[in-house]
C-alpha positions as CSV (number, residue, x, y, z in Angstrom):
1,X,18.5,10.7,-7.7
2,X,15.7,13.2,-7.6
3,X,14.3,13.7,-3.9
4,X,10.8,14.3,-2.9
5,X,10.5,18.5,-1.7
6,X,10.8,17.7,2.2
7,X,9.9,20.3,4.1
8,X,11.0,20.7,7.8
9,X,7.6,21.1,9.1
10,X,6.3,24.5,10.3
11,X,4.8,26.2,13.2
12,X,1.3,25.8,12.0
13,X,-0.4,23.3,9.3
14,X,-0.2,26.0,7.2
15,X,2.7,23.9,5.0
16,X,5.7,26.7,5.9
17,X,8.9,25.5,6.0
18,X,10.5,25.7,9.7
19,X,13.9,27.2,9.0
20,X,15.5,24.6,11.3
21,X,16.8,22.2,9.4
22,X,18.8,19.2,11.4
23,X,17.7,15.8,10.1
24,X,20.2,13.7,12.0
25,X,19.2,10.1,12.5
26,X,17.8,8.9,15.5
27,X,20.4,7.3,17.3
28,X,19.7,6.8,20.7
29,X,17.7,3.3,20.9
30,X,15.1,1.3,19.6
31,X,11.4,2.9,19.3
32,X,10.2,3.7,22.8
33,X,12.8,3.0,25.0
34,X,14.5,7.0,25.2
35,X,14.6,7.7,21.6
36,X,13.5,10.5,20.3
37,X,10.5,8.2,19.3
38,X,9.4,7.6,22.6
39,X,7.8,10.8,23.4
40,X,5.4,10.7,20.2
41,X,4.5,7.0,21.4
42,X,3.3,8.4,24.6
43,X,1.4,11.3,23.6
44,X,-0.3,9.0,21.1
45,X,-0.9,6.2,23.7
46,X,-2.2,8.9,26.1
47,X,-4.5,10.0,23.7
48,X,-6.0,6.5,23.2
49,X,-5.4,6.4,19.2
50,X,-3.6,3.0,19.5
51,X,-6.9,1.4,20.6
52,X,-8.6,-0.8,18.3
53,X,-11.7,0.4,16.6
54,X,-13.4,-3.1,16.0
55,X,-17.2,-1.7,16.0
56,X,-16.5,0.9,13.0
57,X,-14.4,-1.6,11.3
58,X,-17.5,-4.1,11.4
59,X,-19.4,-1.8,10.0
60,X,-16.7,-1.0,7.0
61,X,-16.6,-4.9,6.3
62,X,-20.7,-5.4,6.5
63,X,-20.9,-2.1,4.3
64,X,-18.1,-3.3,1.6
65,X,-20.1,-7.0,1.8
66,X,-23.1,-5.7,0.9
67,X,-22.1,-3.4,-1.7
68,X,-20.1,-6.2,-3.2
69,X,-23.5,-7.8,-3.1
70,X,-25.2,-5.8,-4.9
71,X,-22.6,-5.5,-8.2
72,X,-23.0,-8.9,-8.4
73,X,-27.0,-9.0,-8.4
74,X,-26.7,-6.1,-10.9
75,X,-24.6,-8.4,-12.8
76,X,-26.7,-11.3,-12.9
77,X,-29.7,-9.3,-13.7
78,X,-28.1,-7.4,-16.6
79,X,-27.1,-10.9,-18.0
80,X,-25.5,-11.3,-21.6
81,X,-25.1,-7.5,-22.3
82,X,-21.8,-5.4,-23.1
83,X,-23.6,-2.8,-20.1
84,X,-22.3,-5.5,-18.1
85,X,-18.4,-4.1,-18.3
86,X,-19.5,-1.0,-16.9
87,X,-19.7,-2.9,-13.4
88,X,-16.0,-3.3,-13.5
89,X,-15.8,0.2,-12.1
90,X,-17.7,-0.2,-9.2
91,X,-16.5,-3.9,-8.7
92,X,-12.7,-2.5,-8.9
93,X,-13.0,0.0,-6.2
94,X,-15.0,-2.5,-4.3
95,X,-12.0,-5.1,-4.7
96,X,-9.5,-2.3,-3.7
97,X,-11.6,-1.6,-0.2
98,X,-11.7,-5.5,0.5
99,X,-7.8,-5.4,0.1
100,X,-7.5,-2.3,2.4
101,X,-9.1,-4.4,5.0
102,X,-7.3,-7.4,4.5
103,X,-4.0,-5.0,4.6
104,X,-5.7,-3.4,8.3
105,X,-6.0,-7.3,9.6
106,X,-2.4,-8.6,9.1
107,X,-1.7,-5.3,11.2
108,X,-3.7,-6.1,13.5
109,X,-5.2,-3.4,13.5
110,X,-9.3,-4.7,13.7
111,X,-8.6,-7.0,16.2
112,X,-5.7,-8.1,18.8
113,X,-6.8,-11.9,18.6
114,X,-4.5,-13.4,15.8
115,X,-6.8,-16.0,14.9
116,X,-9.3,-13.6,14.3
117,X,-7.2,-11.3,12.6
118,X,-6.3,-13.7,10.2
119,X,-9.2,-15.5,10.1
120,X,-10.4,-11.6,8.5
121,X,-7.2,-12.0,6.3
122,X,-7.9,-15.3,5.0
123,X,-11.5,-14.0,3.7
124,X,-10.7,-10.6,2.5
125,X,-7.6,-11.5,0.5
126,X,-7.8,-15.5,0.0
127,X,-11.8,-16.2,-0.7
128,X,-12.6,-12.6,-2.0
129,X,-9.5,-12.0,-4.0
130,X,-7.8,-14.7,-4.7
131,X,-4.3,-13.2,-3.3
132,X,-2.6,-14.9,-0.5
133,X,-2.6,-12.9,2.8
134,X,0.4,-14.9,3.6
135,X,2.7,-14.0,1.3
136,X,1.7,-10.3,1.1
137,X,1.6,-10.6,5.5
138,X,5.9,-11.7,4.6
139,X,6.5,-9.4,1.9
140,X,4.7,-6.0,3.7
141,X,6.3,-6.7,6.9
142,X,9.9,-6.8,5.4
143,X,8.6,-3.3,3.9
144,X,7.5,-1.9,6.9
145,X,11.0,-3.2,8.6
146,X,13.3,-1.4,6.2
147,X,11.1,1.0,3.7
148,X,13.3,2.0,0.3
149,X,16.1,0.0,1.6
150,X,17.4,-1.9,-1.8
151,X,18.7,-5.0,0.0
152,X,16.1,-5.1,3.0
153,X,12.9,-3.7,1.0
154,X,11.3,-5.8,-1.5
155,X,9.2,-3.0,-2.8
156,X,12.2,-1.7,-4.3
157,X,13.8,-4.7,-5.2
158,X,14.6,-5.4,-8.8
159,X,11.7,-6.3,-10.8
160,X,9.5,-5.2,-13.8
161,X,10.4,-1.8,-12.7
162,X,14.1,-0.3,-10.7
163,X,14.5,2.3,-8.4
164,X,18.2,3.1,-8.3
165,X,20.3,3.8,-11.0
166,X,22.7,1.2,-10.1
167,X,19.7,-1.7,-10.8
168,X,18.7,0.1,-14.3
169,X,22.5,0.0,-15.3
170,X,21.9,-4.1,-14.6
171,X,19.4,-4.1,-17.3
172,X,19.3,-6.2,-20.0
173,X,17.6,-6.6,-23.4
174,X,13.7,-5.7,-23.3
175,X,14.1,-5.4,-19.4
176,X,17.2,-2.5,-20.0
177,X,14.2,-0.8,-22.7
178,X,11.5,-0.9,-20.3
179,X,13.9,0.6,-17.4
180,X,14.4,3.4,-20.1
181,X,11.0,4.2,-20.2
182,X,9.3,2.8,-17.4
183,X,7.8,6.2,-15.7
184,X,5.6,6.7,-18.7
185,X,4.7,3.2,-19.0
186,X,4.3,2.7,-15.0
187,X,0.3,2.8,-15.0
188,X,-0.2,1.2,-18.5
189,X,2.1,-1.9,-16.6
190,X,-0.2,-2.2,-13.7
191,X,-1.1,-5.7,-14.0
192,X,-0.9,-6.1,-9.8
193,X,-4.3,-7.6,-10.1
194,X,-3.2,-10.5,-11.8
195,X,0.7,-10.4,-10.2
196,X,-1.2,-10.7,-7.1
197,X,-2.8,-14.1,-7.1
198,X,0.4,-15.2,-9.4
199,X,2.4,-14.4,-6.7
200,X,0.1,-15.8,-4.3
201,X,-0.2,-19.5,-5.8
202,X,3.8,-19.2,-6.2
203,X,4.1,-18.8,-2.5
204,X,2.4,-21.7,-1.3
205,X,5.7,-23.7,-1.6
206,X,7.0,-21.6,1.5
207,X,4.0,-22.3,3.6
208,X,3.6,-25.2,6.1
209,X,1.4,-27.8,5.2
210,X,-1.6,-27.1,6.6
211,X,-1.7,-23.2,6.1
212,X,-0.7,-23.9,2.4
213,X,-4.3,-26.6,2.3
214,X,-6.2,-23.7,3.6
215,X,-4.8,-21.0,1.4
216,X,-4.7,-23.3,-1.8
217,X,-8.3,-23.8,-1.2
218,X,-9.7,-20.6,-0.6
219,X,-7.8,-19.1,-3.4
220,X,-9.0,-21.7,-5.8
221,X,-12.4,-21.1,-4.7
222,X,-12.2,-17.5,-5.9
223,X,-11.5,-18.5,-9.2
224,X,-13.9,-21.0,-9.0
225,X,-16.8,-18.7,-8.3
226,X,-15.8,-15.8,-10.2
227,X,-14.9,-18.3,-13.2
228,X,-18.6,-19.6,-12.9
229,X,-20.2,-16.1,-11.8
230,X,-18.8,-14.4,-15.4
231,X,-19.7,-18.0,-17.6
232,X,-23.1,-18.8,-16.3
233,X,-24.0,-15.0,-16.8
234,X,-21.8,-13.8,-19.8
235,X,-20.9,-15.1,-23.2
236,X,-17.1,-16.6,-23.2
237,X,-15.9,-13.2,-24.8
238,X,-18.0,-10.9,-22.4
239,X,-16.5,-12.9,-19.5
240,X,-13.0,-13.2,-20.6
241,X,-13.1,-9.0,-21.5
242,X,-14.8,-8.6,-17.9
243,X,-12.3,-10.3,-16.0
244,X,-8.9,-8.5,-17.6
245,X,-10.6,-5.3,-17.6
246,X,-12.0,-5.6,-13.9
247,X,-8.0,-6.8,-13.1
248,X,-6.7,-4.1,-15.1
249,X,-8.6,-1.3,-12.9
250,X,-8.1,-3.4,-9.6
251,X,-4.5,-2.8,-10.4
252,X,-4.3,0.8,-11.5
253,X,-6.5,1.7,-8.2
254,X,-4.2,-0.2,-6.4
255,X,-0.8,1.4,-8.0
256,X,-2.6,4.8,-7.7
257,X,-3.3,3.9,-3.4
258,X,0.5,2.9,-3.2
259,X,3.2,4.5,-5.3
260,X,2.8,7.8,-3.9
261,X,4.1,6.7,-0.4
262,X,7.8,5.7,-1.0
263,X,8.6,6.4,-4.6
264,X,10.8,9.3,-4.6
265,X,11.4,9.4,-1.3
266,X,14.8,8.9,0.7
267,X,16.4,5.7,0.1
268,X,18.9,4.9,3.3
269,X,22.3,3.5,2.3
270,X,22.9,0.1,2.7
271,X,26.5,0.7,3.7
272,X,25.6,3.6,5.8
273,X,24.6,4.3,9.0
274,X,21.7,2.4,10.1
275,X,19.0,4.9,10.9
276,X,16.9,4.8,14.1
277,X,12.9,4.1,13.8
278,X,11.4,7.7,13.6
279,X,14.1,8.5,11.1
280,X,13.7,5.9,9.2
281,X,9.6,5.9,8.7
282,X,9.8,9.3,8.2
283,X,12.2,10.1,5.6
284,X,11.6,7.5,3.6
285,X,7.8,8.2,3.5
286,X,5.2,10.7,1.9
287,X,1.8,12.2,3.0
288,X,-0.8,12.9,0.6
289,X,-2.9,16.1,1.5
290,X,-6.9,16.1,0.5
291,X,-10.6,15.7,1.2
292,X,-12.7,13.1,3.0
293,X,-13.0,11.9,-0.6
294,X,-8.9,12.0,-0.8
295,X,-9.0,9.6,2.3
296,X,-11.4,7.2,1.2
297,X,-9.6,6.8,-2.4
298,X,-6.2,6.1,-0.9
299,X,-8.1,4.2,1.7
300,X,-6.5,6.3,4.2
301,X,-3.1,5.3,3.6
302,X,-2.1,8.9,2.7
303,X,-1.2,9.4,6.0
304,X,1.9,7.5,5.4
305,X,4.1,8.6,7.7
306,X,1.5,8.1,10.4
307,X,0.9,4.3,9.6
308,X,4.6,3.7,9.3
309,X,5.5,4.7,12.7
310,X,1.8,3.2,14.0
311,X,1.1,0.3,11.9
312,X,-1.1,-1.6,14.6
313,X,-3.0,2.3,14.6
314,X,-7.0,1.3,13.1
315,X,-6.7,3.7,9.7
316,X,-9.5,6.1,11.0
317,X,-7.4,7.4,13.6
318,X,-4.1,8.0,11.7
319,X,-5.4,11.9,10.3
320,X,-5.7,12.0,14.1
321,X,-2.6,11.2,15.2
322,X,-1.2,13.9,12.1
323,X,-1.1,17.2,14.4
324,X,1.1,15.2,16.7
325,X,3.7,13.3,14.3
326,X,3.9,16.5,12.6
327,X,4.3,18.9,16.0
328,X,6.8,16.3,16.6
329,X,8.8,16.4,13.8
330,X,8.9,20.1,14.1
331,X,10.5,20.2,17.5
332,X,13.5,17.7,15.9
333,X,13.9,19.3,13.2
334,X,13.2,16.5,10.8
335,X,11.7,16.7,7.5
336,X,7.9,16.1,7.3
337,X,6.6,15.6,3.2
338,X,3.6,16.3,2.7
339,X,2.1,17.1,-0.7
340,X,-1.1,17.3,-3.2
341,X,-2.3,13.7,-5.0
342,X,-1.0,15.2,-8.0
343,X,2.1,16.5,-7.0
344,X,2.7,13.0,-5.4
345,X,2.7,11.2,-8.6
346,X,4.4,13.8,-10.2
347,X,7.3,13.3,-7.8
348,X,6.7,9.7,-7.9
349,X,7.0,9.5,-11.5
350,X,10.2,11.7,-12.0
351,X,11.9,9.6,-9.7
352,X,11.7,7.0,-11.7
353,X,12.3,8.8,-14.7
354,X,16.0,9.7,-13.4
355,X,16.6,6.3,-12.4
356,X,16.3,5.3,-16.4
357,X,18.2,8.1,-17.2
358,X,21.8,6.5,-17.7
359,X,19.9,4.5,-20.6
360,X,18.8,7.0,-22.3
């Protein structure tokens, strides 16, 4: 299986490659209590980047509001007109910043009062999206547990798409041609728009009563108003195209935010050696180097590594707390992968182009 280029990182941000080279696993204890995580917990703690950053992440949520306001108006004013599609666009990345905020409140990461937090959740994701915060809260913290583990990790888990060899070999039928081919049919496949509030609806089952009420509500209510927004302003057609073309880039933006943090990257073995906390965020994840406008695409998530170790850290401070992971890493010894958007997917991709390759 193809591995990301991990390089041990250097004496400088100038991307050299220390030429120390131990990346034994952390082995002496869980995160904070005299492993070799604790010391990057306390420079981080001492440096305050662990506290909460609720006013700018008011701001973020009145900002996106309004600007989802304003699509909409443009929407209803434009009326019965093919113009109208070209609001998917803006819509889509509009959709993408709500989820990166419902993603920052079931981390906690707005606010330490849980009702609030999801409360923020139930809005973001629920009412504005249609997804269920509750199932993605069950499904992202397993990630965050055990990133590219097969058996622990349901991001790699068998799906519409594999990640190991052994899972392609599995395949069957149309699933076995897909595997063959996936990495060039990856972002025609993202449909995670629609998978989303599928997925949602289908975990209601595992919800008590009165969280699955509230949830089944709210998520109804989406498709309630968008249902009426598109049909009271559009023809059927118009509104049918709008909503699969608005999912469609929802989805892409979503798959392009995501895959290049884990795909490619190390995958522990489930019947090795269980890695300690640093070793395991770390390895398994990838930093994507860029602008401000690099940050706000990836919604900040492109400090990967960062938000792995930190995931209660508010996203504006995790390119702060990047000198110090990476100075960190340095004095271990242990990789540090950082690379350009491009090269990301490029990585990405080939990884999963060697995992169809014994069907081929």
């Amino acid at each position: 299986m193809p591995q990301a280029t991990a390089t041990v990182a250097g004496s400088a941000d100038d991307g050299r490659a220390d030429p120390a080279g131990d990346s034994s696993p952390d082995r002496t204890g869980p995160p904070g209590s005299g492993s070799d995580f604790g010391p990057l917990l306390r420079a981080v703690k001492g440096q305050g980047l662990l506290d909460r950053r609720t006013g700018r992440y008011v701001l973020d949520i009145v900002a996106n509001t309004v600007a989802l306001g304003v699509v909409i108006t443009a929407l209803v004013s434009l009326g019965d007109t093919w113009w109208s599609l070209l609001l998917t666009l803006p819509l889509a990345l509009l959709w993408t910043r709500t989820a990166f905020l419902a993603h920052d409140a079931g981390h906690s990461q707005i606010t330490g009062d849980r009702r609030a937090s999801r409360l923020i959740g139930l809005i973001h994701a629920n009412l504005l999206l249609g997804m269920n915060e509750a199932w993605w809260n069950d499904k992202h913290v397993r990630h965050h547990a055990n990133p590219n583990h097969v058996d622990k990790d349901p991001d790699v888990g068998v799906g519409a798409l594999v990640w190991t060899q052994k899972q392609a070999i599995g395949r069957e039928g149309f699933a076995r041609r897909l595997a063959r081919n996936q990495a060039r049919l990856f972002f025609p496949m993202l449909l995670e728009g629609i998978a989303l509030k599928v997925y949602g609806f289908q975990f209601l089952r595992r919800q008590p009563v009165g969280e699955r009420v509230v949830s089944a509500l709210l998520m109804t209510g989406h498709i309630a108003l968008y249902a009426t927004l598109l049909l009271t302003t559009l023809s059927p057609g118009k509104a049918v195209l709008f909503a699969l073309l608005l999912h469609a880039l929802f989805g892409l933006h979503l798959g392009l935010a995501f895959a290049p943090n884990h795909k490619g990257m190390e995958m522990p073995d489930p019947d090795g050696e269980r890695w300690g906390h640093l070793q395991r965020q770390v390895l398994t994840s990838r930093n994507v180097r860029g602008s401000l406008l690099t940050d706000w695409f990836l919604g900040g998530l492109n400090y990967q590594i960062e938000h792995h170790l930190f995931p209660s850290m508010p996203r504006p401070h995790l390119r702060l707390a990047q000198p110090l992971v990476r100075a960190h890493c340095r004095s271990l010894g242990m990789p540090y992968t950082e690379t350009g958007l491009v090269e990301s997917y490029r990585q990405a991709l080939a990884h999963m182009h060697e995992v169809g390759a014994p069907l081929r």
